[in-house]
TIKOL-654704 format. One record per residue: x, y, z of N, C-alpha, C, O, CB in turn; residue in three letters. Coordinates in steps of 0.2 Angstrom, whole numbers, plus 5000, padded with zeros to 4 digits. Glycine has a CB too. Layout:
XYZXYZXYZXYZXYZAla ...
This chain:
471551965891470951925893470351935889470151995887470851945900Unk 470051875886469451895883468951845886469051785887469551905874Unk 468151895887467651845889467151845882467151875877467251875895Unk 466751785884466551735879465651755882465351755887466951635882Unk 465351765875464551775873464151725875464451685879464351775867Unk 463551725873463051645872463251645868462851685866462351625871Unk 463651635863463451615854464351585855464651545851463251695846Unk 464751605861465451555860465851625859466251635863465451485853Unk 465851655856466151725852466751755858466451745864465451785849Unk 467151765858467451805862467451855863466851855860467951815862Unk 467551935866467251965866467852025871467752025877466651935868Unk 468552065867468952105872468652145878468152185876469252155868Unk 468652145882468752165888468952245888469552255886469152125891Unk 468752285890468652385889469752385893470052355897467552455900Unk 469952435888470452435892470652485896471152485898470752435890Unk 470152535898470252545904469852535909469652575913470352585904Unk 469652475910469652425915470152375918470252355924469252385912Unk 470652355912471052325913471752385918472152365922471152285906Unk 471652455914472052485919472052485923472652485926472152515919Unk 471352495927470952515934471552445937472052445940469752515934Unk 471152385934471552315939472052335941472152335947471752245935Unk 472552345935473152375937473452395944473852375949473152415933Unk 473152475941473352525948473052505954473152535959473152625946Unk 472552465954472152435960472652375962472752365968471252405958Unk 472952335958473352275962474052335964474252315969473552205955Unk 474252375962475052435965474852445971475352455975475152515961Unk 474152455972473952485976473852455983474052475988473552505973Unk 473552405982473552375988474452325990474652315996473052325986Unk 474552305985475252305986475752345992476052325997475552315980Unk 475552395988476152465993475852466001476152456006475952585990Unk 475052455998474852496006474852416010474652426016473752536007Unk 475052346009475452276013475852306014475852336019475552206011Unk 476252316011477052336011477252396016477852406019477252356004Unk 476452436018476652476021476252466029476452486035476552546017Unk 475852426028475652416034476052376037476252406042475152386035Unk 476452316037477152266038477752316039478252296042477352206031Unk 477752366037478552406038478152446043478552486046479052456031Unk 477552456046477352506052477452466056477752486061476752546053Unk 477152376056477052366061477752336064477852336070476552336062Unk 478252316060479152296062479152386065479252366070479852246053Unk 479252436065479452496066479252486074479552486079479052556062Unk 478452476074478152486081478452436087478452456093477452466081Unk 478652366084479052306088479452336089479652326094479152246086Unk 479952386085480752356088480452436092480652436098481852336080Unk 480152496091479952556096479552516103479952526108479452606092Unk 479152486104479052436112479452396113479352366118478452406112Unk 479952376111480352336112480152256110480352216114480452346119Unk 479952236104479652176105478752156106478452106104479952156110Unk 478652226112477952186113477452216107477552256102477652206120Unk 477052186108476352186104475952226107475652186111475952126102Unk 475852296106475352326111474752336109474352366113475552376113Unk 474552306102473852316100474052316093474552296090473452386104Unk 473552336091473552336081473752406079473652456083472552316075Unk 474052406073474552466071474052516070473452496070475152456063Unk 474152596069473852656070473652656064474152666061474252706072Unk 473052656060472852676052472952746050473152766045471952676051Unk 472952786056473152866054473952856052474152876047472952926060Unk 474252846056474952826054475252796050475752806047475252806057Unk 474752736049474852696041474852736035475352726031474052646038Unk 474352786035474052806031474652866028474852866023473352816033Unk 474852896034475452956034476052946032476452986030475652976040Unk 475952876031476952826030476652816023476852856019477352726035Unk 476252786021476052796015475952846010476252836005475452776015Unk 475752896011475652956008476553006009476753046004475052996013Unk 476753006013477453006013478152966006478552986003477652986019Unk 477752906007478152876002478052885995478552905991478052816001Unk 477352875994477152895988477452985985477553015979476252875989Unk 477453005988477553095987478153075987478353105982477353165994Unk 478653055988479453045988479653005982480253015979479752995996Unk 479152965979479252905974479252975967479652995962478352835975Unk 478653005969478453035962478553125962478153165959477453015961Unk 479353135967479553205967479253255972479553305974479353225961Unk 478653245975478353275978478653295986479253275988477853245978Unk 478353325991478753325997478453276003477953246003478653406000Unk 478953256008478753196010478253236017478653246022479453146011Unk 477853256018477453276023477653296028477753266033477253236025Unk 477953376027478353396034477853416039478253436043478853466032Unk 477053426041476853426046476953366049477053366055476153456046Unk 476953306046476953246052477553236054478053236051476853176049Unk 477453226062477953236067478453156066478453096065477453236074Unk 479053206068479753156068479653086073479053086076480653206072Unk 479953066073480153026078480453036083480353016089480452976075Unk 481153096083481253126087480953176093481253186098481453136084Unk 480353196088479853226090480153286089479953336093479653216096Unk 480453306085480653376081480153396075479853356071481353366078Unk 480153456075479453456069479953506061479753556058478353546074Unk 480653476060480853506053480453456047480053406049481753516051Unk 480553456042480253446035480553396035480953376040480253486030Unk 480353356028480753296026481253336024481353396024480553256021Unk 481753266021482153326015482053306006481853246005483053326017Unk 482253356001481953355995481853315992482353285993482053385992Unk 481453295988481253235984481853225981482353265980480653245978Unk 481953155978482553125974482353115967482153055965482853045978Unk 482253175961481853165953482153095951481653065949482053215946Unk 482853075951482953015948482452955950482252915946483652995950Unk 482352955957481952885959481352905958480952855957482052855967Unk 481052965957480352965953480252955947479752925944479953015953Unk 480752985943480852975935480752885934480452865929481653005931Unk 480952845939481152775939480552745940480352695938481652755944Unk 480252775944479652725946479052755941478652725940479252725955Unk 479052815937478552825934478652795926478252795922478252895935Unk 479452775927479352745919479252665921479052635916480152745913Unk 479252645926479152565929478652555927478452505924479352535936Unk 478052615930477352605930477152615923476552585921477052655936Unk 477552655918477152645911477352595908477052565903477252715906Unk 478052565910478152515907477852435907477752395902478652525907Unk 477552435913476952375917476352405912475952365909476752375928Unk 476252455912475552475910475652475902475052465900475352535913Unk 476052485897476152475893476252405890476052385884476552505894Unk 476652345894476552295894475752255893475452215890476952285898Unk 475652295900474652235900474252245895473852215893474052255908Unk 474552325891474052345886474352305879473952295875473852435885Unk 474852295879475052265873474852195873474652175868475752285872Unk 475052155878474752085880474052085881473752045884475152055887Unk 473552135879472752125878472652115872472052105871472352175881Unk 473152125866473252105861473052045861472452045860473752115859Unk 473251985860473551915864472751895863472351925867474051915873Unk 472451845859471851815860471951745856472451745851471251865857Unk 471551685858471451625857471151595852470651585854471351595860Unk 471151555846470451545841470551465842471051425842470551575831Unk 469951455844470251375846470051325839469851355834469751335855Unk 470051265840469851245833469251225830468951175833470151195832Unk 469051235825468051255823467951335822467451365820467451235832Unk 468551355824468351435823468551465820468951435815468351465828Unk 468551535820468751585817468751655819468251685818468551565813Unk 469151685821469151755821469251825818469751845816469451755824Unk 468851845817468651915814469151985818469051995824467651915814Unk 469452015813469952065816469552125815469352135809470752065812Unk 469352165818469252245816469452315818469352335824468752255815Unk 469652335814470052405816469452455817468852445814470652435809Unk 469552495821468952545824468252515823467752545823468952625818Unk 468152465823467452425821467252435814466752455813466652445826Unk 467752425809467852385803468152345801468752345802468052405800Unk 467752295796468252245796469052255792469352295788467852175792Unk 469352185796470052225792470352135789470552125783470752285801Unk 470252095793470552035791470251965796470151975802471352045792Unk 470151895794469951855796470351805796470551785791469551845795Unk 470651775802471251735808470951655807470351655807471251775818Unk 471251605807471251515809471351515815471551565819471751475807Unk 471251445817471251415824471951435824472351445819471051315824Unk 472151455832472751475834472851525840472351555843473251495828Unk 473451535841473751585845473851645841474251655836474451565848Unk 473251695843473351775838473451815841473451815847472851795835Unk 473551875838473851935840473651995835473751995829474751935839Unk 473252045837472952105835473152155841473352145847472152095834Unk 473152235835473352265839472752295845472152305844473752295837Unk 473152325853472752325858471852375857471652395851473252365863Unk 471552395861471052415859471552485862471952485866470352385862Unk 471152555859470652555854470852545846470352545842470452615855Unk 471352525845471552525837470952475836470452485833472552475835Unk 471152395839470652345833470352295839470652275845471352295825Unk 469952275837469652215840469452175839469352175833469352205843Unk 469252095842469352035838468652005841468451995847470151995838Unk 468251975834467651935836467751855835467751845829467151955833Unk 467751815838467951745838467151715838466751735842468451715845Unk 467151665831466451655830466551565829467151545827465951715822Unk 466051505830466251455830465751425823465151425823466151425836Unk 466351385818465951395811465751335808465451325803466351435806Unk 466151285814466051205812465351185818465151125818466951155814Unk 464951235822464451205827463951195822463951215816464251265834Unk 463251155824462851145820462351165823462051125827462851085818Unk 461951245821461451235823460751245819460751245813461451265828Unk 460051265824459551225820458951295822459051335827459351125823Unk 458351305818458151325819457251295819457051275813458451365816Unk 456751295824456251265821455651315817455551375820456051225827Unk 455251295813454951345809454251315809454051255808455251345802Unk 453651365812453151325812452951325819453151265821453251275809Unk 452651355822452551345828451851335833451751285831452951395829Unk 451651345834450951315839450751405843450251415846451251235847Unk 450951435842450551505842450151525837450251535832450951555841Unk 449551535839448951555832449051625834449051655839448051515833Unk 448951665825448751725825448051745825447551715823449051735819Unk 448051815830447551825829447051875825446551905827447551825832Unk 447251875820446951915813446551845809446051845806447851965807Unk 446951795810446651755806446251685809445751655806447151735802Unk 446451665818446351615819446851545820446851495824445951605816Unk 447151555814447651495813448351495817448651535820447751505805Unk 448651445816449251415819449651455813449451475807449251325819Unk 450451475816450851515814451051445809451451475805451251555819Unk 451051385808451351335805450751315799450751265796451651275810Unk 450151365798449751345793449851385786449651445785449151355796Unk 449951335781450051365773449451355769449151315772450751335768Unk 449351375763448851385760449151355754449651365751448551465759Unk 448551295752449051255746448751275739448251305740449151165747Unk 448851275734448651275727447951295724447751335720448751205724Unk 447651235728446851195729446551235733445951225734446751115733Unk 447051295737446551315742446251275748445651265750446051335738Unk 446851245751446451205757447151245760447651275757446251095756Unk 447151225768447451225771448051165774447951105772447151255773Unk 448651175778448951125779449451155785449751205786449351095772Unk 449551115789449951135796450651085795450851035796449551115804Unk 450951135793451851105792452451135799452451195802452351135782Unk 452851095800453251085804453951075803453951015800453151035806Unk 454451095803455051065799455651085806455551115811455151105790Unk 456251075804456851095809457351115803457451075798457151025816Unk 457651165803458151175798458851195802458951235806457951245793Unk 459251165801459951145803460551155801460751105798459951085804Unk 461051225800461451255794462051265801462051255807460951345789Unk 462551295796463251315799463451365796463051395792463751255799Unk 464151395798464451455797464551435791464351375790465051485801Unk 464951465785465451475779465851515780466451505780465251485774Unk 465451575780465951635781465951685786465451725785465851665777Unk 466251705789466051725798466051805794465651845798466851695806Unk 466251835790466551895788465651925785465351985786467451885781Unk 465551895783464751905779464351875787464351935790464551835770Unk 464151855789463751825794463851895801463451915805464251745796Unk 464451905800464551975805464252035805463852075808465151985805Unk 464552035800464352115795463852125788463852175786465052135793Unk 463652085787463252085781462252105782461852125778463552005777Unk 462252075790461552065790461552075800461952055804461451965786Unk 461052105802461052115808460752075812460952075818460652165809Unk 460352015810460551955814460251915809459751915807460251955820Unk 460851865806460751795802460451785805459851805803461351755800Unk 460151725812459751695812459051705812458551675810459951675817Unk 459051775813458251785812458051765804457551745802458151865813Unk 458851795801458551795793458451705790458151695785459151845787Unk 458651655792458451595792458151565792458051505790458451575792Unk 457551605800456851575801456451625794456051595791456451595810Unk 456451685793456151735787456251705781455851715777456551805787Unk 456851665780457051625772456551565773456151545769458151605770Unk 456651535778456051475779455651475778455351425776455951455784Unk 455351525779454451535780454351555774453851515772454151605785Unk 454551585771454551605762454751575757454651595751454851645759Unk 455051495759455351465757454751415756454551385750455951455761Unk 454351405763453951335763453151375759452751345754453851285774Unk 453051445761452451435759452551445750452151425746451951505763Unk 453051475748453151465739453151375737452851345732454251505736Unk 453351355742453351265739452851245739452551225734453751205742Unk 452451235747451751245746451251265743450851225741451551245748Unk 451251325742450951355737450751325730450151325729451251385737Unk 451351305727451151295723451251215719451451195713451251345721Unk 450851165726450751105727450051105729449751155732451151085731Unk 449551045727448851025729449150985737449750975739448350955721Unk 448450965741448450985746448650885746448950855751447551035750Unk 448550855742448550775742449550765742449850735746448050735733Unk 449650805737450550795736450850815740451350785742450950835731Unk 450550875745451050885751450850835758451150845763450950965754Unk 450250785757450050755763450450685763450750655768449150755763Unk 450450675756450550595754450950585749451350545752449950545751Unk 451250605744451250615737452150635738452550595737450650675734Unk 452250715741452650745739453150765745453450815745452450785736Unk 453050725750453250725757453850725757454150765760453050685762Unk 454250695754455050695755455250715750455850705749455450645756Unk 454950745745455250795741455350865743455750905742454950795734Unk 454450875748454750965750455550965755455851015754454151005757Unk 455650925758456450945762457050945758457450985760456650875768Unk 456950905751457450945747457250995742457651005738457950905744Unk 456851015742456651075740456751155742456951205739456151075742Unk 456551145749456551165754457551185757457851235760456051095757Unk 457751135756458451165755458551215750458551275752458851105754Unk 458651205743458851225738458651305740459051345738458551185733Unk 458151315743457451365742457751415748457851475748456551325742Unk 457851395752458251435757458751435758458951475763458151425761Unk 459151405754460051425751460151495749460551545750460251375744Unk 459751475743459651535737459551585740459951635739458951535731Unk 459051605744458751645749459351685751459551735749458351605754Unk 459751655756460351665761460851685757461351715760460551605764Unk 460851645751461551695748461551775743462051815742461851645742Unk 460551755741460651835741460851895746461151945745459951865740Unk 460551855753460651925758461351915759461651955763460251915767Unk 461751875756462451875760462451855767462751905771462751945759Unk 462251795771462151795777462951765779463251785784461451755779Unk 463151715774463751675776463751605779464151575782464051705780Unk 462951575778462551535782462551475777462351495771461651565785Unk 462651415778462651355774462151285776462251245780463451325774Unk 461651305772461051255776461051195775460951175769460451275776Unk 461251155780461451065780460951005776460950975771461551035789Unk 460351025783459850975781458851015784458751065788460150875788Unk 458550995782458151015784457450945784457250915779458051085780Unk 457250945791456950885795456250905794456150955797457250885803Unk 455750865790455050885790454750845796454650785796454750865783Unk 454550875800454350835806453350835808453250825813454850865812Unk 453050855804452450855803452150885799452250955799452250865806Unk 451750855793451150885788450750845790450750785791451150885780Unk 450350905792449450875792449050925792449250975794449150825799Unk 448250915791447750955791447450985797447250955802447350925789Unk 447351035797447051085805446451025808446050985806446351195802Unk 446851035812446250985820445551015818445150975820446451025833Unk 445251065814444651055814444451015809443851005809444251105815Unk 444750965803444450935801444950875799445050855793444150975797Unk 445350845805445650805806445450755806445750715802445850805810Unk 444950725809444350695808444250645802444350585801443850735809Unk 443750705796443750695792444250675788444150615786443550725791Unk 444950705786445550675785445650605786445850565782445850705787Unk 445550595793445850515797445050455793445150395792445850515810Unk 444650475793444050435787444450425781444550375778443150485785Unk 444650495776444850505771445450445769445450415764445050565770Unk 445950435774446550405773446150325776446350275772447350455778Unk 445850315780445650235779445350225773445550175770445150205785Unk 444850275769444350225764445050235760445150185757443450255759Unk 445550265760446150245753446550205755446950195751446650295749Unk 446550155761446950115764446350065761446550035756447150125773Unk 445850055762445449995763445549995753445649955749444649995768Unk 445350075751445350025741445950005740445949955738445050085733Unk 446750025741447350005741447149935741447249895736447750035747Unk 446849895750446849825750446249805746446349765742446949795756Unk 445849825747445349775741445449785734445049775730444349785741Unk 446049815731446249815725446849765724446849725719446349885723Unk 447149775729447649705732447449635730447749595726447649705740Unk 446949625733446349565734446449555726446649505723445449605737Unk 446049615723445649585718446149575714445949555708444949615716Unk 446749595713447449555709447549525711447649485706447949575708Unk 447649475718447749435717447349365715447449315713448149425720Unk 446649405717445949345714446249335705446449285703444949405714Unk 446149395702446449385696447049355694447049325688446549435693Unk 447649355699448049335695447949255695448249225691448749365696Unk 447649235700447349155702446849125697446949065695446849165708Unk 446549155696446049125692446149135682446049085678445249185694Unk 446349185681446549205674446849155671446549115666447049275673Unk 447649135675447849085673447449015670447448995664448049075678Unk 447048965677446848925676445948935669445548895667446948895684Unk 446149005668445549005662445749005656445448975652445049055661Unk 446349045656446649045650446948945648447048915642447349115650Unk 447048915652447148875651446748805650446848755647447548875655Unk 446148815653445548785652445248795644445048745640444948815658Unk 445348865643445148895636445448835629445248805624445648995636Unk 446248855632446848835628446748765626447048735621447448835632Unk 446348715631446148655632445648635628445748585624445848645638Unk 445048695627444648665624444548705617444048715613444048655628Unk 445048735615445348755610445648695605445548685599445748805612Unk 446148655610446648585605446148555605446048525599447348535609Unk 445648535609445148495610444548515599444448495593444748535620Unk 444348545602443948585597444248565590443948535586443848665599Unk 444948595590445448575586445448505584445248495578445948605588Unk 445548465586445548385586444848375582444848345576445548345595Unk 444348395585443548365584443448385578443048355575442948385590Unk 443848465575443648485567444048445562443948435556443848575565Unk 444548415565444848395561444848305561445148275556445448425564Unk 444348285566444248215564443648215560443648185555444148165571Unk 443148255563442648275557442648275550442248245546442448325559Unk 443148315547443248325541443748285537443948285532443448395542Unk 443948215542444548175538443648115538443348095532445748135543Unk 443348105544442648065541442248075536442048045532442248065545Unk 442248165538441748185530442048155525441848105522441648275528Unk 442748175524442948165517442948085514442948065509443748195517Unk 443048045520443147965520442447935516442447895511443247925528Unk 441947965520441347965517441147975510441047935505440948005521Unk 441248035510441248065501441848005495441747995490441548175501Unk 442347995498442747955496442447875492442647855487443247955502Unk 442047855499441747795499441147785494441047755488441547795505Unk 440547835498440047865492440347875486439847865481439647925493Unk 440847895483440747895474441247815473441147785468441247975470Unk 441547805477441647715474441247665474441347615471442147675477Unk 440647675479440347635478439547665473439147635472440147605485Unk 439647745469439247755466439547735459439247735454439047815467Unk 440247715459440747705453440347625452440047625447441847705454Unk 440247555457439947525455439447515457439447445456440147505454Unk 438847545459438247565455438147575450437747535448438047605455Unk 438347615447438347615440438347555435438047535430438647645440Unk 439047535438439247495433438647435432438347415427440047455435Unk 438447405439437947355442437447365446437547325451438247315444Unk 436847415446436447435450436147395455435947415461435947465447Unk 436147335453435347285456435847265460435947295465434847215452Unk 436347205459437047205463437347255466437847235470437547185461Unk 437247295466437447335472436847375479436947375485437847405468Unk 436547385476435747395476435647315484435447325490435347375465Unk 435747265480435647205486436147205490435947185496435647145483Unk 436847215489437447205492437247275499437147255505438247235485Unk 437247325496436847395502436347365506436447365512436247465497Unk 435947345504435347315507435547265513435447275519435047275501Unk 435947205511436147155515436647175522436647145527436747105510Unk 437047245522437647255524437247305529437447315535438347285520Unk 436547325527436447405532435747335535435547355541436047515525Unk 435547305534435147245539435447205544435247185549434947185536Unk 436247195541436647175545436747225552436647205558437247145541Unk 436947265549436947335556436347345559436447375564437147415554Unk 435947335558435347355560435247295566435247295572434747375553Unk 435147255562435147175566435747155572435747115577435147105560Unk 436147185570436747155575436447205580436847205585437647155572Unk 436047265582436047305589435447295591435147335595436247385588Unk 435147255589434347255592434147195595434547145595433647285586Unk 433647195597433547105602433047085596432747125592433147085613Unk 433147015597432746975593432246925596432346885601433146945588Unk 431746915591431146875593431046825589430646845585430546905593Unk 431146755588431046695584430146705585429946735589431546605587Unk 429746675579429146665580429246605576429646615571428546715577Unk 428946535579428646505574427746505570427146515571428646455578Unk 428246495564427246515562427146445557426746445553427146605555Unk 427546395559427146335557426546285561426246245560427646295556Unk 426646325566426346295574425346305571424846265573426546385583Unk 425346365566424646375564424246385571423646355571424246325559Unk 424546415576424146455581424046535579424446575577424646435589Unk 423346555582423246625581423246655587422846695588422746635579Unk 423746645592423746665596424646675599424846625602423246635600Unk 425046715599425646745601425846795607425646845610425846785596Unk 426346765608426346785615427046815617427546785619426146735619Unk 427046885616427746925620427746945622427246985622428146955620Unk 428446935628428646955633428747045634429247075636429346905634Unk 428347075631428347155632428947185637429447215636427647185635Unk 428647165644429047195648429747175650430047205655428747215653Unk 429947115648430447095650430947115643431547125644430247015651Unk 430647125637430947165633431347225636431947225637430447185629Unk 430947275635430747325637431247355643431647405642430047315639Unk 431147315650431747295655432547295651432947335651431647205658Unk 432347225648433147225645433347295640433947315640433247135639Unk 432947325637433047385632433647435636434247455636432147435631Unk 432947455642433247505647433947485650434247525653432747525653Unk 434147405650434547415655435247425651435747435654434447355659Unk 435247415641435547415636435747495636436347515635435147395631Unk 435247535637435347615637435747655640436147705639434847635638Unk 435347615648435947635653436547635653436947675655435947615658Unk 436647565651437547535651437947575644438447595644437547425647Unk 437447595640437947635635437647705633437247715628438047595627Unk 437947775640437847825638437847865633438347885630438047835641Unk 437347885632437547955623438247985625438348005631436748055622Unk 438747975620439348045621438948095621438448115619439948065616Unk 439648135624439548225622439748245615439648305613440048275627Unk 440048205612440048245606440148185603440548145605440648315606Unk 439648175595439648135591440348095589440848115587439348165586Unk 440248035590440847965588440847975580440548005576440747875590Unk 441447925580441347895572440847855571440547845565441847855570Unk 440847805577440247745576439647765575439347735570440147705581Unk 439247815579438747845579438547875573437947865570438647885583Unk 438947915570438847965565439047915558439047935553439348045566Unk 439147855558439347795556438547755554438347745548439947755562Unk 438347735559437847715560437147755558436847715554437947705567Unk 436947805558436647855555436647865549436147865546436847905556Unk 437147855546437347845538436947795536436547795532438247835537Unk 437247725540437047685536436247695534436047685529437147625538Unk 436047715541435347675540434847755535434347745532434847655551Unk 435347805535435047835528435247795521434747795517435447915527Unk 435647765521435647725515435347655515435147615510436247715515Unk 435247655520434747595519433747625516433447595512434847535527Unk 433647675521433047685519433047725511432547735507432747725526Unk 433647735510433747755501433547685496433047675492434747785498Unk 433947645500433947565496433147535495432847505491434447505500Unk 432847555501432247515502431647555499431047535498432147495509Unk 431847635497431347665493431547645485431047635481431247745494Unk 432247645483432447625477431947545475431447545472433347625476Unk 432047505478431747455478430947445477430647405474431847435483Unk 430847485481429747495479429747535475429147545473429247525485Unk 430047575472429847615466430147555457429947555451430347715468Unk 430747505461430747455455430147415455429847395450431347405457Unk 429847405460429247355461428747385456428447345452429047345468Unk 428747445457427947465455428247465448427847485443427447545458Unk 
């Protein structure tokens, strides 16, 4: 028979306890067996009747008789016959005690060898040890070690998953602080939380290697998180570096566990709070909105940019082809110009005064075809003329309005300009022929 720990473990049972069971179940046995043969004695001695409940002293005398007869001894020769004669029993029979004392070692022999006999169910594993040394470790099954005191067997469960939390809401008082507060890089403080959550590997190291593994994986935790923190700034462990400490954090308390030989395989480890000490929590919760709000007004102002850039670069691009077009009609005019001016300085030359008149005629004609005109008679030999100024004047403005200046000089214009430089050339060549 084996009983079971908190931790699941089995646990042999003292064997001589289990003897005591024993000779306590023989025992009561005999003394039924002997109370039922006093009281059929006492019936068929009254004849049947029932005269009351059987005698304990007499129970007790038939009992003690037996037993002394069983194990060689004498059968009680002061207790009176039945006859009511006072001789003795007569002498013990050695065969039938030799018989019952090898029956009784051999039951007792049996129960101790069947305490051998232990269960490893499946997840588990059982550790064998001789004198409380290890000697060998057993699989899920029906096992067999031998009885105590030779060896005994610890049944540990290696597939359960459990967890340890690190960081706790006790403040020390040497310092003030919460037992879950580390000291980061920067010298600021930080209140971490985590749950670390590992299994057996090896039940043989876990048993014997270390006086209590679990303690030692809250002790690898704690040395574990303040080296990572440590040597982290107070921003990477808040925002930055939050799910890198948990595998960190594994790695770091593996290493740890296999120096001590614990036999402890650590699964996952659950960061379940970083934050700054409640006394400057506050501040913190200001800190993390103004970097929420520049996050979004930097947001904003990308996509203001990516809005607008476009349609400038492409306005740009506009008046770039644009610009392009306007150097390039410019410069085929200029050149048409200069092309013109030496063909008509080719005949000039040849014929000054005819060309000279020809100039003359063509830049009057342009001049006259854009302006309004006024017939005078001056055969009338009146000294007195009369114009219509403001009706002029009227019609001018209403010529001006109808044809806006461009924005950027025509051909016609810069056409027109030309001429009337050439014409006022022609009309000084002319007065300087006169004189």
């Amino acid at each position: 028979m084996n009983t079971y720990n908190d931790a699941g473990a089995a646990r042999p049972r003292g064997r001589p306890a289990l003897l005591v069971e024993a000779l306590a179940l023989l025992w009561s046995g005999a003394v039924r067996r002997a109370v039922w043969r006093a009281r059929g004695e006492r019936l068929l001695a009254t004849g049947g009747r029932n005269d009351g409940p059987p005698d304990l002293d007499e129970l007790w005398r038939d009992f003690n008789r037996r037993l002394s007869g069983l194990f060689g001894g004498k059968g009680g020769g002061n207790s009176p016959q039945p006859d009511g004669g006072g001789a003795s029993s007569p002498p013990p029979d050695l065969r039938s005690a030799g018989i019952g004392i090898g029956l009784i070692g051999a039951v007792v022999a049996l129960i101790w060898l069947g305490s051998g006999f232990f269960i490893v169910q499946e997840g588990q594993q059982g550790v064998v040890m001789s004198f409380g040394r290890y000697s060998h470790t057993v699989e899920a099954g029906f096992q067999w070690r031998f009885p105590y005191p030779f060896q005994s067997a610890e049944v540990v469960n290696v597939t359960q998953l459990r967890s340890v939390e690190v960081g706790r809401n006790s403040v020390v008082q040497a310092t003030g602080l919460r037992d879950s507060s580390m000291l980061t890089q920067d010298e600021n403080i930080v209140d971490i939380r985590f749950t670390v959550q590992y299994r057996l590997k090896d039940s043989k190291d876990y048993l014997f290697e270390n006086r209590n593994a679990d303690e030692a994986v809250v002790l690898a935790s704690e040395s574990a998180v303040r080296e990572i923190v440590g040597r982290s700034n107070m921003d990477s462990v808040l925002y930055e570096q939050r799910d890198a400490i948990a595998t960190d954090l594994v790695k770091s308390i593996q290493a740890q566990l296999d120096r001590l030989k614990t036999g402890i395989l650590i699964s996952n480890v659950n960061v379940q709070s970083v934050a700054p000490p409640e006394q400057v929590q506050a501040a913190f919760d200001d800190a993390v909105k103004a970097g929420a709000d520049r996050s979004r007004f930097k947001n904003e102002g990308q996509a203001y940019a990516n809005d607008v850039i476009p349609k400038a670069q492409g306005t740009a691009s506009r008046l770039r082809e644009e610009a392009e077009g306007y150097k390039a009609r410019v410069i085929a005019q200029a050149e048409g110009d200069a092309s013109r001016f030496k063909q008509v300085l080719t005949e000039y030359q040849k014929a000054p005064a005819v060309t000279r008149d020809r100039l003359y005629v063509d830049t009057m004609r342009e001049v006259y075809s854009n302006v309004s005109k006024i017939m005078i008679e001056s055969r009338t030999g009146s000294n007195l003329l009369y114009l219509p100024l403001d009706k002029l004047m009227q019609s001018a403005g209403a010529t001006a309005a109808a044809a806006p200046a461009p924005a950027l000089p025509t051909t016609e214009s810069t056409g027109t300009s030309q001429n009337d430089v050439r014409s006022r050339d022609n009309q000084r060549s002319r007065e300087r022929e006169s004189r």
